[in-house]
C-alpha positions as CSV (number, residue, x, y, z in Angstrom):
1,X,16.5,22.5,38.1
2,X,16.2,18.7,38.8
3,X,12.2,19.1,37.8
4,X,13.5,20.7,34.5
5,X,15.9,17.9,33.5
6,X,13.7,14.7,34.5
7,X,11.2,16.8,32.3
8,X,13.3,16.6,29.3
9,X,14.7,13.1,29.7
10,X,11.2,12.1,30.2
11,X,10.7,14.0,26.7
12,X,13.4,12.7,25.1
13,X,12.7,9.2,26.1
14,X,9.2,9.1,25.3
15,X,10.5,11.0,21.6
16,X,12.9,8.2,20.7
17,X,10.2,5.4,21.2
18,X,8.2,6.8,19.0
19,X,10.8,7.2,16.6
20,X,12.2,3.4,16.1
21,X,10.1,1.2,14.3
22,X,7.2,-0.3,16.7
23,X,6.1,-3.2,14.6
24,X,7.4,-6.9,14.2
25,X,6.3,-9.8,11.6
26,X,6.0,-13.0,11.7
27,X,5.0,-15.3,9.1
28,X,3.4,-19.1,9.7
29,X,4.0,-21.2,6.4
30,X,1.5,-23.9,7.9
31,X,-1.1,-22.1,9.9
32,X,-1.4,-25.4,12.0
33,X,2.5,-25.3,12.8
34,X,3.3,-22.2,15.0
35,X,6.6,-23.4,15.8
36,X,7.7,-23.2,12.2
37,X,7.8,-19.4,11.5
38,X,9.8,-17.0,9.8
39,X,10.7,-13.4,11.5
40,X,9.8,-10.7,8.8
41,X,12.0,-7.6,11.2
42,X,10.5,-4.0,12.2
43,X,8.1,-1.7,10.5
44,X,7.5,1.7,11.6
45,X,3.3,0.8,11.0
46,X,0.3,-2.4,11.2
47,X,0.1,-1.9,7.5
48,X,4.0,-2.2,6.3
49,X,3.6,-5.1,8.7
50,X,0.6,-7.1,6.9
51,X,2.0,-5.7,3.1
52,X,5.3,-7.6,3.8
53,X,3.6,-10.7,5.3
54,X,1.0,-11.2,2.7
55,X,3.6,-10.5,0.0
56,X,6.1,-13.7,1.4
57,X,2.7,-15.6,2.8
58,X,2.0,-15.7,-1.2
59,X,5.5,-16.6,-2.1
60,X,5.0,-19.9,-0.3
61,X,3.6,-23.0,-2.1
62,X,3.8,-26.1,0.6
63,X,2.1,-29.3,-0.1
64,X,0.8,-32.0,2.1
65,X,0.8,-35.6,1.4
66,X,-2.2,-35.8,0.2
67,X,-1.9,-33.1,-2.6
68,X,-3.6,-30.2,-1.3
69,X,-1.9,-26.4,-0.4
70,X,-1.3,-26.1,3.0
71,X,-2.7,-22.7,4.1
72,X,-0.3,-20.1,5.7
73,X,-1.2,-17.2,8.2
74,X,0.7,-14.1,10.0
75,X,0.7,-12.0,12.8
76,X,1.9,-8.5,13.3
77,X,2.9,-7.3,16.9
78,X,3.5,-4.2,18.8
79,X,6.0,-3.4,20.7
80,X,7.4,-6.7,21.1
81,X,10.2,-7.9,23.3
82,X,11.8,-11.1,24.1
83,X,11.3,-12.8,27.3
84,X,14.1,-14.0,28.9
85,X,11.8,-15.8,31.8
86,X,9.8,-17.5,29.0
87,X,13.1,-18.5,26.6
88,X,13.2,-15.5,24.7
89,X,9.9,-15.9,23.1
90,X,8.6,-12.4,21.9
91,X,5.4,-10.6,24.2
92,X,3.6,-7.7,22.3
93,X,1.6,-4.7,23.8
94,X,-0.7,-6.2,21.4
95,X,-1.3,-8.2,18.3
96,X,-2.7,-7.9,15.1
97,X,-3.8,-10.0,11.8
């Protein structure tokens, strides 16, 4: 009977993670300022992921002093949590441009 549970919270468990969303955004206005960034949330896939960042990475028109477009980027993560050890900072499984 113990077998039979641990079976179906296993089961269950493993369900539910595959039923939130697995993805996080994160957009870099300046590509050579990763400090500056701007969270985009969850997505159930990569794709929703990149179509939302490339949507608000075009929305952005920064200019440096000298006149020129200062060049954004992104990166999509998966299954990301926040690091209490390293100040909350998110670590992904894996990430992806």
């Amino acid at each position: 009977m113990k077998r039979i549970a641990a079976l179906c919270f296993a089961v269950a468990v493993s369900g539910c993670d595959r039923l939130s969303p697995q993805w996080k955004g994160w957009v870099y206005p300046n590509k050579h300022n990763l400090g500056a960034h701007v969270a985009l949330g969850a997505f159930d896939t990569l794709e929703e992921c990149r179509r939302s960042a490339t949507t608000v990475l075009a929305n952005f028109n920064i200019v440096n002093p000298d006149g020129e477009m200062v060049e954004g980027d992104y990166e999509c993560g998966y299954k990301c949590k926040a690091d209490k050890k390293m100040g909350g900072i998110n670590v992904c499984e894996k990430t992806e441009r």
